[in-house]
BALOZA-690106 format. One record per residue (C-alpha): residue number from 1; residue in one letter; chain; x, y, z. Coordinates in nm, 2 decimals. Layout:
// BALOZA-690106
> nr,rest,kette,u,v,w
> NUM,a,A,X,Y,Z
...
***
This chain:
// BALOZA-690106
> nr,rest,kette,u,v,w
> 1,x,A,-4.82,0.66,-2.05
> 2,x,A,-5.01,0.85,-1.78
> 3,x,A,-5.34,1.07,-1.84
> 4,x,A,-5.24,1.29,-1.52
> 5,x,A,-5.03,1.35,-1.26
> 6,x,A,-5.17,1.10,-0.96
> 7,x,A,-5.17,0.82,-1.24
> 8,x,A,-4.80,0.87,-1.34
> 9,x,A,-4.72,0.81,-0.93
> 10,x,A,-4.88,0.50,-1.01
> 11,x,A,-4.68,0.39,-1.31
> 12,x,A,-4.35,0.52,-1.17
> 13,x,A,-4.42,0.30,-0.87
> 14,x,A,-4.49,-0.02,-1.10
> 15,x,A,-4.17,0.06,-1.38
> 16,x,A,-3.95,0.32,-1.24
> 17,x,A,-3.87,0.49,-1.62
> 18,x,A,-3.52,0.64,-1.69
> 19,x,A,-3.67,0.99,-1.82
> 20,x,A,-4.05,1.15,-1.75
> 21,x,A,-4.19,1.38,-1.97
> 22,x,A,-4.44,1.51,-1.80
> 23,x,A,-4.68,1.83,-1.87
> 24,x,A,-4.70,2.15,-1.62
> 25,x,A,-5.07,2.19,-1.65
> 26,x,A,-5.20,1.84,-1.54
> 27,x,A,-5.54,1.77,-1.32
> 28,x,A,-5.54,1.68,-0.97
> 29,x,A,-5.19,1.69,-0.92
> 30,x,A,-4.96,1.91,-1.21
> 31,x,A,-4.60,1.90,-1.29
> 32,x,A,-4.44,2.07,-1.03
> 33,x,A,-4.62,1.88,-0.75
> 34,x,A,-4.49,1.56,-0.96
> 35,x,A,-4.13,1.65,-1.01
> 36,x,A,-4.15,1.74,-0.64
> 37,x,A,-4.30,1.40,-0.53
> 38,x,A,-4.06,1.22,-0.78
> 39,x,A,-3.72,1.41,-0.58
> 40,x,A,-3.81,1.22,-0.27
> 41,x,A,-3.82,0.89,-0.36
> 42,x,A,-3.53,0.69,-0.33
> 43,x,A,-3.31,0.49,-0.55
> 44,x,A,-3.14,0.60,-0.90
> 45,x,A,-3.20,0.98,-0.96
> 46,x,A,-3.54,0.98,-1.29
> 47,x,A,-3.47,1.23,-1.54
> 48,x,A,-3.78,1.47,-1.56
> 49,x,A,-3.87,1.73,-1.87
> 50,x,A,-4.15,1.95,-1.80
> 51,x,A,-4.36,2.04,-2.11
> 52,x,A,-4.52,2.35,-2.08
> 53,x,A,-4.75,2.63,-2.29
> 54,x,A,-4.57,2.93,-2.14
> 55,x,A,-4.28,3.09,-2.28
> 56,x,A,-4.05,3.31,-2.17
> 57,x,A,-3.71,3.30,-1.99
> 58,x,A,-3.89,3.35,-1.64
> 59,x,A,-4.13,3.01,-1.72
> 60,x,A,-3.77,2.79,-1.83
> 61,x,A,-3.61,2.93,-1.53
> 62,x,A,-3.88,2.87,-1.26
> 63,x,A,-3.90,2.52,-1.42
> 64,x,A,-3.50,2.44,-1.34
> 65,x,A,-3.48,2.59,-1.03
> 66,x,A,-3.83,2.35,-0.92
> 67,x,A,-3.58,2.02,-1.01
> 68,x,A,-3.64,2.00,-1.37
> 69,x,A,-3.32,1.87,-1.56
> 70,x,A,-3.51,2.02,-1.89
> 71,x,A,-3.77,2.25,-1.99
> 72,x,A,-3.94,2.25,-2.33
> 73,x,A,-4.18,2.47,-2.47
> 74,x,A,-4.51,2.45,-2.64
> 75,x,A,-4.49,2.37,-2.97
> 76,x,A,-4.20,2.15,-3.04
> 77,x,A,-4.12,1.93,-3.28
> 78,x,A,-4.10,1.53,-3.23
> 79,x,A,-3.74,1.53,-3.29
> 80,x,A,-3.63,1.81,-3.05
> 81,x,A,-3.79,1.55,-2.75
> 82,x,A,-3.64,1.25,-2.88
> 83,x,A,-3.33,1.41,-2.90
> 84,x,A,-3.38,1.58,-2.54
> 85,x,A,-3.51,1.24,-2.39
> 86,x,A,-3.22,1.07,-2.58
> 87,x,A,-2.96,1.33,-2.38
> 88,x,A,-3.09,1.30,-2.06
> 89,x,A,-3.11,0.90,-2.08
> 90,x,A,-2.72,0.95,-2.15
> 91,x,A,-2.66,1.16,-1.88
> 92,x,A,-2.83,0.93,-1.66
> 93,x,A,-2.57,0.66,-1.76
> 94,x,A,-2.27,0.94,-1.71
> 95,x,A,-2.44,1.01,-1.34
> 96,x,A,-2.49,0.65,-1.25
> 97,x,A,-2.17,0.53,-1.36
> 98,x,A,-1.99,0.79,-1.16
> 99,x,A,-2.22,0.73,-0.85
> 100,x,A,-2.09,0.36,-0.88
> 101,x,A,-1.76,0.48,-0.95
> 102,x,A,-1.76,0.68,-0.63
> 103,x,A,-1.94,0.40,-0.42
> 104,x,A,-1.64,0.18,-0.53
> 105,x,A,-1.37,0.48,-0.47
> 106,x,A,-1.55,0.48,-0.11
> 107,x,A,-1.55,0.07,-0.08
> 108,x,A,-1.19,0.11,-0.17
> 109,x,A,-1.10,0.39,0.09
> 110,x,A,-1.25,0.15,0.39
> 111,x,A,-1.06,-0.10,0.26
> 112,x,A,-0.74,0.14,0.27
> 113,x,A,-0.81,0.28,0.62
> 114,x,A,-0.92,-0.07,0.73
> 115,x,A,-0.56,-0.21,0.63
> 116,x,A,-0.39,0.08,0.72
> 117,x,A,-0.54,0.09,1.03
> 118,x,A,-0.43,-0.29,1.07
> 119,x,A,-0.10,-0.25,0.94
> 120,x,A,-0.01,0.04,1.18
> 121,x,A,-0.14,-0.21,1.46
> 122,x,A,0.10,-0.48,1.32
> 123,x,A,0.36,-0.20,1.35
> 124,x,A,0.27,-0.12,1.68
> 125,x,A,0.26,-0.48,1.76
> 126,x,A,0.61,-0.57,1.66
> 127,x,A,0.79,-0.26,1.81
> 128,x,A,0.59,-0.38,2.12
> 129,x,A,0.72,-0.73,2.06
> 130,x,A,1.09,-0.59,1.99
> 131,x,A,1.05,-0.39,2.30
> 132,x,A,0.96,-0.68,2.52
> 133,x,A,1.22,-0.91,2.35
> 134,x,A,1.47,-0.66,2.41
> 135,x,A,1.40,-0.66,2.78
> 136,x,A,1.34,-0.99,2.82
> 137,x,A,1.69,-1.07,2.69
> 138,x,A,1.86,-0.79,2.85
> 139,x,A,1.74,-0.92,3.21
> 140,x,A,1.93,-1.19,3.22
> 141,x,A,2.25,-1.04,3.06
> 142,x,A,2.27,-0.79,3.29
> 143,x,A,2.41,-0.97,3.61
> 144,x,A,2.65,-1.18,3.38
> 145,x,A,2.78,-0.84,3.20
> 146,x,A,2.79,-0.72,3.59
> 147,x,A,2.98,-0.99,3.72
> 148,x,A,3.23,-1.01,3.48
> 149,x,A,3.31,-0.63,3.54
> 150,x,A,3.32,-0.70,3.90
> 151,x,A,3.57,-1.01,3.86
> 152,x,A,3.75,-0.77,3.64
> 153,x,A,3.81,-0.52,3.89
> 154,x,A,3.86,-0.71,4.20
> 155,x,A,4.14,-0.97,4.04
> 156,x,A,4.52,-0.86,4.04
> 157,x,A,4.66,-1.13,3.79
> 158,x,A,4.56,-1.24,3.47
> 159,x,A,4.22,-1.37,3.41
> 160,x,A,4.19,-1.72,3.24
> 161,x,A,4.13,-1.71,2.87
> 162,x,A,3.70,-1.82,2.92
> 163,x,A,3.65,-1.52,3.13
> 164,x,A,3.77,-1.34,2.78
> 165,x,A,3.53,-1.59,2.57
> 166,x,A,3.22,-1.48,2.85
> 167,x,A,3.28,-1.15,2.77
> 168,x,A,3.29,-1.12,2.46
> 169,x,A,3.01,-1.37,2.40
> 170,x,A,2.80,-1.14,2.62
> 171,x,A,2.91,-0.83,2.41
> 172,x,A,2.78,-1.00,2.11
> 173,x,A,2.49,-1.10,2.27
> 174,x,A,2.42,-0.72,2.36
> 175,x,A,2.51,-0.61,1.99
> 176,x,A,2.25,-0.84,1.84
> 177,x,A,2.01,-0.72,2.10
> 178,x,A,2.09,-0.35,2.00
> 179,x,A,2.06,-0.45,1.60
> 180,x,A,1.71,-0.56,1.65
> 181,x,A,1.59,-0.26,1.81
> 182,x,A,1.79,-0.06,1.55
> 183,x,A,1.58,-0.20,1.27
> 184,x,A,1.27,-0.14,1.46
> 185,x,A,1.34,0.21,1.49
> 186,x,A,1.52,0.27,1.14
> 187,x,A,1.19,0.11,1.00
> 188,x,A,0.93,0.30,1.15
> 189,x,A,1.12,0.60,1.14
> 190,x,A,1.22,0.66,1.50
> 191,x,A,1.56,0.75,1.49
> 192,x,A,1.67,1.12,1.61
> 193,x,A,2.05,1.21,1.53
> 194,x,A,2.26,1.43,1.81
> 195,x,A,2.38,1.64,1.59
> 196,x,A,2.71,1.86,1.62
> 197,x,A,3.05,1.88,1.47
> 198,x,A,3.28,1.58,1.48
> 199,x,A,3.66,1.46,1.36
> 200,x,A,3.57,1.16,1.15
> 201,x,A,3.96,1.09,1.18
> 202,x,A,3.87,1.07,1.56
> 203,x,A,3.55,0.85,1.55
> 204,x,A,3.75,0.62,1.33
> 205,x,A,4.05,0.60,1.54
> 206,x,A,3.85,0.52,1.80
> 207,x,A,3.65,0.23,1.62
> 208,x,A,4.00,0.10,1.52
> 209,x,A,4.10,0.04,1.87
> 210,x,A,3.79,-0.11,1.98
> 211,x,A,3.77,-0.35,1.71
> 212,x,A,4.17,-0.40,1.75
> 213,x,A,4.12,-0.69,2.00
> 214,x,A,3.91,-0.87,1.71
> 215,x,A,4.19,-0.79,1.46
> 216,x,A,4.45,-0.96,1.70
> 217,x,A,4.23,-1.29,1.78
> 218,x,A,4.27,-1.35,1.37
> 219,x,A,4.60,-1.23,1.33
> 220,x,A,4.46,-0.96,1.07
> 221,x,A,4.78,-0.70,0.95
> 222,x,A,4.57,-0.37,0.94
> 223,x,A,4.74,-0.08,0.73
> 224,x,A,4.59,0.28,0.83
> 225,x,A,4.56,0.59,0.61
> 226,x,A,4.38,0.85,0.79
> 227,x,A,4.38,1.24,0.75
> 228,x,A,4.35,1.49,1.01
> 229,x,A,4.05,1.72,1.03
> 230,x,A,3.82,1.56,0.91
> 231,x,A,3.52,1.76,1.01
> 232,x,A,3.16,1.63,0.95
> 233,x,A,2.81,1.72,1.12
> 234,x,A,2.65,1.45,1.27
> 235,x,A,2.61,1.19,1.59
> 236,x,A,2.87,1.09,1.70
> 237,x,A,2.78,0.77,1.84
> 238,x,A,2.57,0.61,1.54
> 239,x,A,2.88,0.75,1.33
> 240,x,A,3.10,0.54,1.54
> 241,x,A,2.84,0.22,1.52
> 242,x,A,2.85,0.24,1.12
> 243,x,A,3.23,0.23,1.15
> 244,x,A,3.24,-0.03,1.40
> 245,x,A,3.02,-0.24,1.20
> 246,x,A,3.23,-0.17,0.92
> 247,x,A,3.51,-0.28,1.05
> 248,x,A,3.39,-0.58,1.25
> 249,x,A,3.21,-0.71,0.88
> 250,x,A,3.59,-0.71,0.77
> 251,x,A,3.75,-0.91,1.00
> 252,x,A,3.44,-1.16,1.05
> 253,x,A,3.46,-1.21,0.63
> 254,x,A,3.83,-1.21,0.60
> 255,x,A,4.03,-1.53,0.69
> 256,x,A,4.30,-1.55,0.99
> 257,x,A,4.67,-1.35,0.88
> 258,x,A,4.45,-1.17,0.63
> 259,x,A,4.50,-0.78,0.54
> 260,x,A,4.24,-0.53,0.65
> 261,x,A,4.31,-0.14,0.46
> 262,x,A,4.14,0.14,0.66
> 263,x,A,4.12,0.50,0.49
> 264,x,A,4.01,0.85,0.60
> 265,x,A,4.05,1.17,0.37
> 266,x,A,3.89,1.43,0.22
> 267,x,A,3.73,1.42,-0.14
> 268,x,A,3.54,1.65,-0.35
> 269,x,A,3.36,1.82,-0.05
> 270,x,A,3.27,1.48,0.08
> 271,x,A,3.48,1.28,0.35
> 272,x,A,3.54,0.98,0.26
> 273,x,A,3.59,0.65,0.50
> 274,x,A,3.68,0.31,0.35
> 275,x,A,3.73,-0.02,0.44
> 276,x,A,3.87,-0.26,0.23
> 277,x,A,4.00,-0.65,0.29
> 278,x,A,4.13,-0.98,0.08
> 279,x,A,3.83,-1.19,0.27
> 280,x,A,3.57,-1.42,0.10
> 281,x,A,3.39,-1.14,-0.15
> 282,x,A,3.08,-1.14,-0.24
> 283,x,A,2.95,-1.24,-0.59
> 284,x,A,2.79,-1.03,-0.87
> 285,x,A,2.43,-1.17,-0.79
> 286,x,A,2.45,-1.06,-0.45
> 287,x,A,2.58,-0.71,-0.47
> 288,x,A,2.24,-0.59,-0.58
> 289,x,A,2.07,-0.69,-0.23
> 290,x,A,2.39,-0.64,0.04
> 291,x,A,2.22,-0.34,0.20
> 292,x,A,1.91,-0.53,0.23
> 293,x,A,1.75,-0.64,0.59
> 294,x,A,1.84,-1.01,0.66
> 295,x,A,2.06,-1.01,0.33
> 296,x,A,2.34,-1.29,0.39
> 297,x,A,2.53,-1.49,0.09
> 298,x,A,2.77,-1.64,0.27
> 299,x,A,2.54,-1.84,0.52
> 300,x,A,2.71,-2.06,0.70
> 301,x,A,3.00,-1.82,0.76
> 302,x,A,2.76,-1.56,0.87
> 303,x,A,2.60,-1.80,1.11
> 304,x,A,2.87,-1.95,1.26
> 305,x,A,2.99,-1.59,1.37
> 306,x,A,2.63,-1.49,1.49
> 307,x,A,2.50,-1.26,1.22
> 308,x,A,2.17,-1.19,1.13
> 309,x,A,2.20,-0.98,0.82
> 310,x,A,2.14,-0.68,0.99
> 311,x,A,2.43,-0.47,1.00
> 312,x,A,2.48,-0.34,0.63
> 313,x,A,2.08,-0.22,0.64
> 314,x,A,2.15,-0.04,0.98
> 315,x,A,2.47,0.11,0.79
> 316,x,A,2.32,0.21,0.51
> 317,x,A,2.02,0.38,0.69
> 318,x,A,2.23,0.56,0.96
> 319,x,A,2.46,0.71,0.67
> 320,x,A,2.15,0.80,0.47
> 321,x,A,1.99,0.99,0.78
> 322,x,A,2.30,1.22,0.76
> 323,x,A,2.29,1.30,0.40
> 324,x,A,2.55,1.06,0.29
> 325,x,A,2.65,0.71,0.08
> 326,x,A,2.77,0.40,0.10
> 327,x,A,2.89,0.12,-0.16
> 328,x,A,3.00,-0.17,-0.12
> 329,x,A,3.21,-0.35,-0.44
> 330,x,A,3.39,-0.63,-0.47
> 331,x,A,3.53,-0.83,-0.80
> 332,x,A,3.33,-1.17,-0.67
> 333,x,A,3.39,-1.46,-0.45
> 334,x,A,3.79,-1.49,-0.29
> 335,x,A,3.88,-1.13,-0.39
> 336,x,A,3.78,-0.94,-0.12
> 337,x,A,3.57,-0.63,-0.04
> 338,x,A,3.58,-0.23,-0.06
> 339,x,A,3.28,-0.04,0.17
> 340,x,A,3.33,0.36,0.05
> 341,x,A,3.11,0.56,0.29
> 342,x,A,3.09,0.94,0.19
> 343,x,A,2.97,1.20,0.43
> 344,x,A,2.93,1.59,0.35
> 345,x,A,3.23,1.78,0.51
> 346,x,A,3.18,2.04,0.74
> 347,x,A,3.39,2.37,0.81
> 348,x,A,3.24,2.46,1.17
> 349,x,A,3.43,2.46,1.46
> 350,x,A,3.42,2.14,1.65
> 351,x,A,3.23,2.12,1.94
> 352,x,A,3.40,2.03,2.29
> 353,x,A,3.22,1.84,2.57
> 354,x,A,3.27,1.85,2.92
> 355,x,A,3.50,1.56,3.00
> 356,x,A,3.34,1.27,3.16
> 357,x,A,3.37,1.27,3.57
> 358,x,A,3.56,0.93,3.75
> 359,x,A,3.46,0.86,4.07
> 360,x,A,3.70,0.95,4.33
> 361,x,A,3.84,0.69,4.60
> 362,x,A,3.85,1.01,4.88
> 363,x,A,3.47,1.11,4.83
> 364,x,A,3.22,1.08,5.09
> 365,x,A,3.06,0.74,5.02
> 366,x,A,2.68,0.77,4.87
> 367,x,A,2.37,0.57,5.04
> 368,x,A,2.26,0.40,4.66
> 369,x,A,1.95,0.23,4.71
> 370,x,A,1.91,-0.06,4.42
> 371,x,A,1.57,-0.21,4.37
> 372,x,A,1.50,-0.46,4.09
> 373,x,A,1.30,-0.82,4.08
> 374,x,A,1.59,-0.98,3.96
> 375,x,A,1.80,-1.11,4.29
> 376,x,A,2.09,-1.18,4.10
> 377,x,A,2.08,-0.89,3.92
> 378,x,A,2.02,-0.70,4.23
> 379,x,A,2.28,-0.82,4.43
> 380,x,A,2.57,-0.81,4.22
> 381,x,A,2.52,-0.44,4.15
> 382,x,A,2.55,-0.40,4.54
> 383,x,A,2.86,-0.55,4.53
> 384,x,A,2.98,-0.31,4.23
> 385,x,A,2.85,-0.03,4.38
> 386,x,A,3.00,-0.12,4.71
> 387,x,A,3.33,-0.15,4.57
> 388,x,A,3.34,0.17,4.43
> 389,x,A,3.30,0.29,4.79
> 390,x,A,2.95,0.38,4.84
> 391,x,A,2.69,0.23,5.12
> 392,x,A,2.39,0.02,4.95
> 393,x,A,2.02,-0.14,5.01
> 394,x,A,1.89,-0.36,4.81
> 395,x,A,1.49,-0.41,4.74
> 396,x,A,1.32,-0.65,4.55
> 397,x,A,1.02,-0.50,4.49
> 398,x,A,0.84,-0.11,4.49
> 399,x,A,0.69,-0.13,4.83
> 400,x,A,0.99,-0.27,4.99
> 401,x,A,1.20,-0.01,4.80
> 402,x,A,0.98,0.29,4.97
> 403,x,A,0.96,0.07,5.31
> 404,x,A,1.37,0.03,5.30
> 405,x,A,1.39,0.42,5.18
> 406,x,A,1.21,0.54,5.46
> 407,x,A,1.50,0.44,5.70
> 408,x,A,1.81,0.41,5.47
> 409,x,A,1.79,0.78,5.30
> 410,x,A,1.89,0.72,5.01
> 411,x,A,2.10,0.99,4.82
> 412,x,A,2.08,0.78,4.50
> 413,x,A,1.80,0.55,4.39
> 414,x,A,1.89,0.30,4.12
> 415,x,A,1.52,0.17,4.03
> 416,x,A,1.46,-0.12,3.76
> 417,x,A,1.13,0.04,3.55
> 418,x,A,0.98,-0.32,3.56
> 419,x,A,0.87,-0.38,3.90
> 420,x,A,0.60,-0.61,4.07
> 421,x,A,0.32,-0.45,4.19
> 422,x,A,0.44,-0.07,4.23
> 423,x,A,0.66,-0.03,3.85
> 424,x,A,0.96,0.18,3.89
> 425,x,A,0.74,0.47,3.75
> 426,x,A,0.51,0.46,4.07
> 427,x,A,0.85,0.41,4.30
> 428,x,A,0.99,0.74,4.16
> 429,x,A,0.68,0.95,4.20
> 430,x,A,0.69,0.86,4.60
> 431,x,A,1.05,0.91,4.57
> 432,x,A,1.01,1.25,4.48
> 433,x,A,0.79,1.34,4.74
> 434,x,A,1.07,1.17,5.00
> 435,x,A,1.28,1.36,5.27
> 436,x,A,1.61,1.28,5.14
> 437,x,A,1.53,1.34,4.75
> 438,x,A,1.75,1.09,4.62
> 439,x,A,1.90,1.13,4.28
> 440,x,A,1.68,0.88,4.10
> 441,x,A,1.81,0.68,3.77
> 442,x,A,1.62,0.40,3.57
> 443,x,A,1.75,0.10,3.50
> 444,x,A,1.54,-0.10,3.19
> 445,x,A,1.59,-0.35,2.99
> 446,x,A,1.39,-0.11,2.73
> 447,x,A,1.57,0.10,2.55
> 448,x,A,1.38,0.25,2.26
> 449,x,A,1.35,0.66,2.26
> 450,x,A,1.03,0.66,2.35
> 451,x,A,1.13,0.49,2.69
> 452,x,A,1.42,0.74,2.74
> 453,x,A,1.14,1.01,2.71
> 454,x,A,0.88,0.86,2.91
> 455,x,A,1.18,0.87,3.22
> 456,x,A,1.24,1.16,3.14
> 457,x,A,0.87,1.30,3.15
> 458,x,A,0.88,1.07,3.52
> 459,x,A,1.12,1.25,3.66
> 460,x,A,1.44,1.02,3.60
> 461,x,A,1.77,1.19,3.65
> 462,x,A,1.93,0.92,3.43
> 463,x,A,1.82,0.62,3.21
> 464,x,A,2.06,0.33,3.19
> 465,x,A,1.99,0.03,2.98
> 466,x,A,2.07,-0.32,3.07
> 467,x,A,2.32,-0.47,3.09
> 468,x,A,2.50,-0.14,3.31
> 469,x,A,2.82,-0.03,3.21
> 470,x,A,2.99,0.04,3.52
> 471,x,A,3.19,0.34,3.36
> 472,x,A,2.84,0.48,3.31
> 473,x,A,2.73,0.43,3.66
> 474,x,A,3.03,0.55,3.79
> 475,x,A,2.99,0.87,3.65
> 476,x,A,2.65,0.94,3.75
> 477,x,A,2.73,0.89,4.12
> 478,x,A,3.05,1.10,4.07
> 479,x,A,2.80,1.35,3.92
> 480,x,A,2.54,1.29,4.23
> 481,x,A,2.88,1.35,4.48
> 482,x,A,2.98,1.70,4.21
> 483,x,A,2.98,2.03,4.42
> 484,x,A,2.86,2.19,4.14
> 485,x,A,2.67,1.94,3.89
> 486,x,A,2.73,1.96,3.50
> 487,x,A,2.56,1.79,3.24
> 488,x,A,2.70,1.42,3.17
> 489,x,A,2.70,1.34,2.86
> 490,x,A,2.55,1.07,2.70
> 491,x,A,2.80,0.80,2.63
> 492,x,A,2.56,0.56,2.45
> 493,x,A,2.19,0.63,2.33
> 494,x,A,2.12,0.25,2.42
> 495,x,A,2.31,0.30,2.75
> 496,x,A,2.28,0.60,2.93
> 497,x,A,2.04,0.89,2.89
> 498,x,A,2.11,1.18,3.16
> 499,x,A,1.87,1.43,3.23
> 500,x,A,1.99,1.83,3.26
> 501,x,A,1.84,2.04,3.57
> 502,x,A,1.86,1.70,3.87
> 503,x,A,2.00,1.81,4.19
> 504,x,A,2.29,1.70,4.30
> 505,x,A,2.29,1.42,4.63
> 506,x,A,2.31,1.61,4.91
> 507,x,A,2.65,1.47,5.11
> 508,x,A,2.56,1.65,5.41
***
């Protein structure tokens, strides 16, 4: 209870009340100078009910509009107050629990953005990790992968049976490295198809007879039944990975002389590609979880022949991205396995690319400039590029590769992105600006897309990802040496990215 205004400041400030009631006409300082004093001071919001002689609509309305949250008017009864005192003390609660429900909504949302935040950073992290992992492994394969090819090409008879094992180890080595960077990019969403229309009849063909050399090494009798014309809209080298994978699942999980069934044909609007075998199976527990990352029942088996657990995820992903299915049944362990993929069928035309260019023996030979840190590396991609008839220097580091291209004129600069001191980025730029403008292709152990773009936005004619193919090489320069240049197409997104609109290497 307060006798006026200045004395209610007094008792508000020793028991802040839920609810005033508190009259208009009040010595020294009245209502509306209270309720105005009582808005600015902080903490929970105090209900205030002005009590005042005048009537009228005007009075009640100048009495809201000052901060009021009720007006009553001279006379009233006892219970009309209590019950408005007793309605603004429950409104009070209503406010105060839905302030504290919207502090918590806010505490919440930090904690949201604050994890998101970190979890995009983790995400970052690890494709940054994959990345470097990817390189880092890459670097060394390369002048094995390299070698081999150039032992390959410069024997005449029959190369003993561990040259065969070195390759193919290497391959594998290569595919693993690919997987991983496959789930990073399938997982944070960074895969872009090439779309256009394809002969899934083709594509599978073609998988067959890569993964024929596999099928012989285990004696595996394969039994084909493809139809013709298969036409489907999509990229045609993930199509070809999820086949290959298919394929190389069977014959890793089916047991040496066992029978491998490959089908191709047209269904409901769908084509449909299947691959069934008489291997191990899989049980009914598992089936559930086969198209999960790092999903492997059969542990030891899938060890011994280098798996990770990766390839049915990577399937099942790549097939998703073009609007497709896959299953996967099988009746349990020892009774083998049926993989049905299903893609929507397409009428359009299909599309014909330029055929690829092979580099000619009578051509005018090509100064190739090759700069990377790794001497090995370095050095044996001389040699292949020597013996496919061209002139080379070598560099081992960005300012010897501009102090070596000052004199050498190069036509074609084959730069690895990961220099010392001057990065292959920094080596291109000068090269640009060079008399001869050399053709200029990166060489990287990093392979993601955003890497292809970033050469791209640098000025690269060509990405090619370690370890080279020499096929892919050999038909850049054959483009370089091209009277009239064409676009090459991409063999492999992980392997070679060329760039439209490069000049040719001027052979004068």
């Amino acid at each position: 209870m307060a006798t006026d205004g200045l004395h209610a400041l007094e008792v508000i400030a020793a028991r802040r009340p839920a609810v005033i009631v508190s009259d208009v006409m009040m010595p020294g300082l009245d209502g509306f100078e209270l309720l105005k004093t009582v808005r600015t001071l902080p903490g929970p919001r105090i209900a205030v009910i002005l009590v005042s002689a005048r009537a009228g609509e005007e009075a009640r309305i100048e009495g809201l509009e000052a901060g009021a949250d009720d007006y009553v008017i001279k006379p009233f009864s006892t219970r009309e107050l209590i019950a408005r005192i007793a309605n603004q003390i429950e409104i009070a609660k209503l406010r105060d629990a839905a302030e504290s429900q919207c502090a918590e909504n806010a505490r919440l949302y930090e904690e949201a953005r604050i994890a998101r935040g970190e979890a995009e950073a983790a995400s970052r992290a690890k494709d940054e990790f994959l990345a470097i992992l990817g390189h880092e492994l890459r670097n060394p394969l390369a002048p094995i992968k390299v070698a081999i090819q150039l032992i390959k090409t410069r024997s005449t008879a029959p190369l003993p049976r561990e040259h065969e094992i070195i390759e193919r180890q290497v391959d594998h080595m290569a595919r693993l490295v690919d997987d991983l960077l496959d789930v990073s990019r399938i997982t944070s969403g960074k895969i872009e198809l090439r779309r256009e229309v394809l002969d899934a009849a083709d594509i599978t063909m073609r998988a067959l007879e890569g993964a024929s050399g596999v099928f012989a090494r285990r004696e595996h009798q394969v039994k084909t039944a493809i139809e013709r014309g298969l036409l489907v809209d999509g990229d045609e080298m993930r199509l070809s990975q999820v086949i290959r994978n298919l394929l190389t699942n069977a014959a890793k999980y089916t047991p040496a002389a066992g029978q491998i069934e490959v089908f191709a044909r047209r269904e409901d609007g769908d084509v449909v590609i299947g691959v069934r075998d008489n291997g191990v199976g899989i049980t009914a527990d598992m089936l559930p979880h086969v198209f999960d990352l790092f999903a492997q029942e059969r542990q030891s088996k899938a060890r011994s022949d280098g798996g990770m657990g990766l390839g049915l995820a990577i399937v099942r992903s790549l097939v998703t991205l073009h609007g497709g299915t896959v299953e996967l049944a099988s009746d349990g362990r020892d009774c083998g396995t049926l993989v049905t993929m299903r893609l929507p069928a397409t009428t359009r035309p299909v599309t014909v690319t330029p055929s690829p260019l092979v580099v000619s023996a009578t051509r005018d030979p090509l100064r190739v400039l090759i700069v990377d840190d790794n001497v090995d590396a370095a050095v044996l991609l001389a040699e292949c590029v020597r013996a496919m008839g061209h002139e080379t220097a070598i560099a081992f580091d960005g300012a010897e590769a501009l102090r070596v291209a000052a004199t050498f004129l190069p036509q074609v600069a084959l730069l690895d992105i990961g220099l010392p001191m001057l990065d292959g980025y920094e080596v291109a730029a000068q090269l640009n600006t060079h008399a001869s403008k050399p053709l200029i292709v990166a060489i990287s152990g990093y392979g993601l897309e955003a890497d292809h773009l970033r050469s791209r936005q640098a000025g690269f004619a060509a990405h090619l990802v370690k370890p080279v193919r020499l096929d892919n090489l050999s038909r850049i320069l054959a483009e370089a040496l091209a009277p009239t240049p064409s676009l090459l197409p991409a063999v492999d997104e992980d392997a070679t990215t060329w760039n439209g609109g490069q000049r040719r290497a001027d052979t004068a």
